[in-house]
C-alpha positions in Angstrom: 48.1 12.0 108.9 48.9 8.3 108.6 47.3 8.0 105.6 49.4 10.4 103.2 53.3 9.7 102.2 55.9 12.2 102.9 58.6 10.4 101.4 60.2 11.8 98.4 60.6 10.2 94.9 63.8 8.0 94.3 63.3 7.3 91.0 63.0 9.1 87.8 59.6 7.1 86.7 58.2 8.0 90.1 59.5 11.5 90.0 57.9 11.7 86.6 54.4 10.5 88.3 54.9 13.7 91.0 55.4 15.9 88.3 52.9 18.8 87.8 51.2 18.6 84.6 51.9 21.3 82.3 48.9 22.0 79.6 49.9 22.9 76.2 48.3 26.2 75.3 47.2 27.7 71.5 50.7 29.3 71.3 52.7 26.4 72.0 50.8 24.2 69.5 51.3 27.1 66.8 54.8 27.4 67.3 55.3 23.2 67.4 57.5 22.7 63.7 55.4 21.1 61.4 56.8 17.9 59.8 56.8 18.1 55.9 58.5 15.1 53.6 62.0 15.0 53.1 64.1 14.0 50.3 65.1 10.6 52.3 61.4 9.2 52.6 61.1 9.2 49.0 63.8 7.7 47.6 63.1 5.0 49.8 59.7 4.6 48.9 61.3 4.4 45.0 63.9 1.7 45.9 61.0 0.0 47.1 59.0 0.3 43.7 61.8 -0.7 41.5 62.6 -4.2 43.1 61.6 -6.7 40.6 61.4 -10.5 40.9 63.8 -12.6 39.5 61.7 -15.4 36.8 62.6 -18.6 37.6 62.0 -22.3 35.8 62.1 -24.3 38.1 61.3 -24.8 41.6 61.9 -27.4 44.7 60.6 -28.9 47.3 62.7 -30.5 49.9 62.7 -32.6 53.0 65.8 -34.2 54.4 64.9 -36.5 57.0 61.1 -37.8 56.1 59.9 -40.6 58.9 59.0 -42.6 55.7 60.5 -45.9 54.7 62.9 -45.5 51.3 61.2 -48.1 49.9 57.8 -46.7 50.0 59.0 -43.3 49.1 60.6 -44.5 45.4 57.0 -45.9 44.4 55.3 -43.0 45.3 57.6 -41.1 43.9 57.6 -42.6 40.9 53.9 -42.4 41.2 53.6 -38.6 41.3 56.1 -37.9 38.6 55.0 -36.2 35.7 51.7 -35.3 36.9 50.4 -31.4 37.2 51.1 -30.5 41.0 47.2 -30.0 41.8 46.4 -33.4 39.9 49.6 -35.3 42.1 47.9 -33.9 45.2 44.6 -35.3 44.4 45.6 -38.7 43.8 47.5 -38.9 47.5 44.2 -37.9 49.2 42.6 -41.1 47.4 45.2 -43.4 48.9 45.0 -41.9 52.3 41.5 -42.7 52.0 42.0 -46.6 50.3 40.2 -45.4 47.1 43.9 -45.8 44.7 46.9 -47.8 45.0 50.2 -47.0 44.3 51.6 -48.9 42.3 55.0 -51.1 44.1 56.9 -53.7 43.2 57.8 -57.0 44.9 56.1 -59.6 46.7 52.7 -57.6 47.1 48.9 -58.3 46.5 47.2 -57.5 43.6 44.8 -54.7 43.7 41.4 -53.9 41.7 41.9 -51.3 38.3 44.3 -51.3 36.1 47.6 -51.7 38.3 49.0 -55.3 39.2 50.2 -54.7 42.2 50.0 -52.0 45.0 49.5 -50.9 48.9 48.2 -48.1 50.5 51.1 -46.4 52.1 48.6 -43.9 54.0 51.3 -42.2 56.6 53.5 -41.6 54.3 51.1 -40.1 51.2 50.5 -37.7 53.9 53.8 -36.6 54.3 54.1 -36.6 50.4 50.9 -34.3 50.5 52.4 -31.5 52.7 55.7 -31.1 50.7 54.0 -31.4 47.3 51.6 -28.3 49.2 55.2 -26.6 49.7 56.0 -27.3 46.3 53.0 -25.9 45.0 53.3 -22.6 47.2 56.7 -22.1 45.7 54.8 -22.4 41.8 52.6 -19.9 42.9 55.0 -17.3 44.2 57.5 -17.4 41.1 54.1 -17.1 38.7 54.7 -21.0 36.9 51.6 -21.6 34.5 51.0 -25.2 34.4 53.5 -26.4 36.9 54.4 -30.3 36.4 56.6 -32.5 38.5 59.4 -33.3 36.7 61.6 -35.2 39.1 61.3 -36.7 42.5 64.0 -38.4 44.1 64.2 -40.6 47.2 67.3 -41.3 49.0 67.8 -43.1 52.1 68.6 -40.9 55.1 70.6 -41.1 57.8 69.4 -43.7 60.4 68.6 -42.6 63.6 67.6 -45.0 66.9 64.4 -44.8 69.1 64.3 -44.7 73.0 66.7 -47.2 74.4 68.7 -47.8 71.0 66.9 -50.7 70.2 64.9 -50.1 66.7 66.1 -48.4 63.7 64.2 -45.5 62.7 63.6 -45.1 59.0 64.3 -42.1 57.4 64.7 -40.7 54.0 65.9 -37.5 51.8 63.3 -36.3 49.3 63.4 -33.8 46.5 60.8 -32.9 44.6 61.3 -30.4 41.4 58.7 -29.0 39.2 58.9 -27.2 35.4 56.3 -25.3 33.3 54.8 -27.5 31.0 55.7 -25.2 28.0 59.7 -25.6 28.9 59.3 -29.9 29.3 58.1 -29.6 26.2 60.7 -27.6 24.6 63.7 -29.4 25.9 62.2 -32.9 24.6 62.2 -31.2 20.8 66.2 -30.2 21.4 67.2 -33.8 22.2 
């Protein structure tokens, strides 16, 4: 007898494993109450129906806090505005991949086409590329037609230190907004 356990149960998921099992018979089942639909469940299910979405004009992208110099982040910003969001997206792959400049001022080499100047600021069109992405998700959900990038600002951020305090970090604030192409339009005719 060493091999069974006389002790008893001490807790209620073991008692619950002890239990006998007790088989549901034809009876039982028949007299089980049978669930039907309330009132509750279906006013719910309306509310649900009747939210609509509010149509906006405008929407934003924004990163505070970019690892991108300012400087660099003004020319491309300048280089993106006005474009069609799809259009802006397709020109920042080229420069990640040294096919098109973007266009900078200063003391900087001249580059082939029809800018004067230009660089290739690769890391940081990358950067551009995943918020303008953002941007375009945001066009998508509030159903803009034609979505064109109406403003995109640069500001310098706040400057944080690397390991050992040493070197600056750069950082900058970016805000990108885009308009239907139909609404541009009709708020250059009022001024």
């Amino acid at each position: 007898m060493a091999g069974t356990n006389t002790e008893k149960p001490t807790s209620k998921a073991e008692k619950k494993k002890t239990a006998p099992v007790v088989k549901e018979t034809k009876q039982a089942v028949e007299k089980a109450p049978v669930k039907t639909e309330t009132k509750k469940e279906t006013k719910a299910e309306k509310k649900k129906v009747e939210i609509k979405k509010v149509k906006r004009n405008e929407v934003k992208a924004v990163n505070l806090g970019m690892p991108v110099s300012t400087k660099t982040a003004v020319s491309i910003c300048k280089f993106i505005k006005n474009k069609k969001i799809q259009k802006a997206i397709d020109d920042l792959i080229e420069v990640t991949k040294l096919k098109k400049a973007v266009p900078m001022k200063g003391e900087i080499p001249h580059r082939k086409g029809k800018i004067m100047a230009g660089r290739f600021p690769e890391r940081a069109a990358k950067e551009f590329i995943v918020l303008i992405r953002n941007l375009q998700g945001n066009a998508n959900q509030h159903d803009l037609e034609e979505a064109v990038i109406c403003e995109a600002i640069a500001n310098k951020g706040t400057t944080t230190y690397a390991k050992g305090g040493r070197a600056r970090k750069k950082r900058t604030h970016i805000v990108i907004v885009a308009k239907e192409k139909k609404l541009i339009k009709q708020e250059k005719k009022k001024q």
